[in-house]
N, C-alpha and C positions, 0 to 999 in steps of 0.2 A: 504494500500500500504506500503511495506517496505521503512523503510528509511537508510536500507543498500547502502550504495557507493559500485556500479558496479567495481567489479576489474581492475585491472591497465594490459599492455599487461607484463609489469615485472612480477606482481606479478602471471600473467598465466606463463608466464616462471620457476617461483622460482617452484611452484606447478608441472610442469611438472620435472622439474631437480629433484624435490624431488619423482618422482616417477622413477628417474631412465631412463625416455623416451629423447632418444635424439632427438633433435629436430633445423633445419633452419628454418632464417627467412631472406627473400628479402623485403628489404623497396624499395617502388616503389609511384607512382602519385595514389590517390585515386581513385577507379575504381568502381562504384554503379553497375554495370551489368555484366555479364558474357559475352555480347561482349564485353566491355571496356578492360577484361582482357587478352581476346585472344592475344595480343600483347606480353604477359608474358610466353608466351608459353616456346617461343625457350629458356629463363633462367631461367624458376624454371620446371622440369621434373617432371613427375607424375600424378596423376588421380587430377584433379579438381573439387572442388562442388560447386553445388548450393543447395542452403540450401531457402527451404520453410516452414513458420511460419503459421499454419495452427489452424484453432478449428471448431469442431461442434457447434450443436443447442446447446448442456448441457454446455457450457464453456468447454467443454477437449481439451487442445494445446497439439499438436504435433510438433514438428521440424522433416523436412524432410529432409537427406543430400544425394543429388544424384549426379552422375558425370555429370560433367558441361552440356552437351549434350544433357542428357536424356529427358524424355517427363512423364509427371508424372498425370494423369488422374483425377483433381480433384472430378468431379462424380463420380467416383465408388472406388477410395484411402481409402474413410472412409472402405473398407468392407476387406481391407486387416490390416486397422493399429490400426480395433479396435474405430471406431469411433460410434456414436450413431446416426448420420446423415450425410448426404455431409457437404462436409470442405468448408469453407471459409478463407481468408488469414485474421490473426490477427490481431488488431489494433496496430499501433505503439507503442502507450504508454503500453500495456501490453506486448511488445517486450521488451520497456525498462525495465519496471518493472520484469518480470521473466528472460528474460537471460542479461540483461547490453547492447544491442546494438540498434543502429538503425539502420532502412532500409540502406541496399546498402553495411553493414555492418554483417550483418545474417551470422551466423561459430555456428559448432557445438561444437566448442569451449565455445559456453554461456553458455552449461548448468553448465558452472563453476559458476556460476552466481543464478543457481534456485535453494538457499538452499531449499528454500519449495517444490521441486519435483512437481513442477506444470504443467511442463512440460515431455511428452514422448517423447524418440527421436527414430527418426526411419532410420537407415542406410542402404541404399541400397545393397544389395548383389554383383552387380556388379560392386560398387563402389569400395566394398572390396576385390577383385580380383588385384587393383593395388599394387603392393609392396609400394608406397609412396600416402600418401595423402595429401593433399594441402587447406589449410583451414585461411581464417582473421584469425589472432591472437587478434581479439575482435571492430580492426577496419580495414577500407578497405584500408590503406593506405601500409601495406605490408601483404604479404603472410607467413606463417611455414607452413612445413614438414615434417612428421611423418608418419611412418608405419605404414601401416592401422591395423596392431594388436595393436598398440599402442593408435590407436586413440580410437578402444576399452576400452582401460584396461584405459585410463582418464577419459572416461564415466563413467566405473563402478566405479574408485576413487572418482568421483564426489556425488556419491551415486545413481546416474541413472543406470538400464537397458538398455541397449543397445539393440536394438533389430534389428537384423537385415531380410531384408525382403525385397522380390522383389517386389518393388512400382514403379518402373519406365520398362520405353520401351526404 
């Protein structure tokens, strides 16, 4: 296990301003679920995720970010994102340990966090049709906002593929 310190939500900021990507952030009450946030609607505009931490039988993790809504089929996921069996959702501590977060907390924002590329991330297609996306800044206790080209191009900074792929309904 690394004994790297998960980055700070500054230091994803300093990383972001150094690429250039603009970027808000609304601090708000910490919210573990995607109905908790529904409340946030009417003040932060834009596509929302929900991001699911997933792995097959071989240990392969995935992060899955889809807009807040969608319905995502974990029996047959694995045959679009590349998986070597049906997925099951990851344990905690290897949540902490490859992207920096915990449940309630999940942004694909962590792969700031997986220097070892442990992680594939798989971004919805129709997530990516919103001009703004909406993502934890590493905790649930506010929201950032970045174009969803952008939230690409921090994937690829990060040294990850981004891959993007219709997994959700």
């Amino acid at each position: 296990m690394s004994e790297v310190q998960p980055k700070t939500q500054d230091e994803l900021f300093q990383f972001l301003d150094s690429l250039g990507i603009e970027h808000t952030t609304k601090r708000h009450a910490p919210v573990f679920t995607v109905a908790e946030s529904v409340a946030l609607r009417d003040e932060i505009p834009g596509g929302h995720t929900k991001n699911l931490f997933v792995k097959d039988k071989k240990d392969n993790y995935f992060l899955l970010t889809v807009e807040e809504n969608a319905t995502v089929d974990l029996k047959t996921v694995h045959t679009i994102i590349g998986g070597a069996s049906k997925v099951s959702f990851g344990r905690p501590e290897k949540l902490m340990e490859y992207l920096g977060v915990v449940p309630g907390a999940v942004t694909a924002f962590g792969v700031i966090n997986d220097t070892q590329k442990q992680v594939k991330i798989i971004v919805d297609e129709a997530l990516m049709k919103e001009a703004t996306v909406n993502c934890h800044p590493l905790a649930n206790d506010a929201t950032t906002s970045i174009a969803s080209g952008d939230l690409l191009r921090f994937i690829e900074a990060t040294g990850h593929e981004p891959l993007v792929l219709k997994v959700a309904s």
